[in-house]
N, C-alpha and C positions, 0 to 999 in steps of 0.2 A: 414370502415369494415375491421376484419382483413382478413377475409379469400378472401379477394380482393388485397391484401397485400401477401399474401401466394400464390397465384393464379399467381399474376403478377412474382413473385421471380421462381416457378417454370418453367413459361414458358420463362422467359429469359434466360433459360438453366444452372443456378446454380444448386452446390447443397446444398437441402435446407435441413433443420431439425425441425420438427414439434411431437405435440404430439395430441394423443385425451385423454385430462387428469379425463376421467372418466373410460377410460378402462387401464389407467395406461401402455398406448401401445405408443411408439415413432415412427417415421416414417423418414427416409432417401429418399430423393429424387435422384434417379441416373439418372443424365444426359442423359447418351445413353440410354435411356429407365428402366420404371420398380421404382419401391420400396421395401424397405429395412425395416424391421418391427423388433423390438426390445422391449418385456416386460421387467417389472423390474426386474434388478439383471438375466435377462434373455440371451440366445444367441442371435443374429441378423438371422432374417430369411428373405429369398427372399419374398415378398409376389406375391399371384398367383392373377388373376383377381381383381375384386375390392371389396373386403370384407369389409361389415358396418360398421368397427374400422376406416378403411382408410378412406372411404367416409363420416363419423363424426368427425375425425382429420382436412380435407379441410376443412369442415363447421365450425369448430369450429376457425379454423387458428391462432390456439396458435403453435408461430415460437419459437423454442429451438435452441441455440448454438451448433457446433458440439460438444465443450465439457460438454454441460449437456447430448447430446446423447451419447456420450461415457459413461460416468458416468450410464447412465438410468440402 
């Protein structure tokens, strides 16, 4: 499963880069707390609580490189 795979990367305290590639939304994991949300061709924004893009990004657990999230 990947988002057992994503799950486990996250809580080992890296940081990780995922998308949920139906809402074409990227996701940044910061270590010291929190996520980092990034549409395409978009700014990176802090995200607040845990809005459906995020919580369908985990489920989905499709893991991105830091550089395709740069790129996003």
């Amino acid at each position: 499963m990947r988002n057992e795979n994503l799950l486990s990367e996250i809580a080992s305290g890296k940081e990780v880069y995922f998308e949920n590639s139906f809402e074409e939304t990227a996701f940044r994991n910061i270590p010291e707390g929190g996520y980092e949300a990034k549409q395409k061709k978009g700014t990176p924004y802090k995200v607040e609580g845990a809005p459906n893009k995020l919580v369908d990004a985990i489920l989905e657990g499709k893991m991105i490189s830091a550089e395709e999230y740069k790129k996003y």
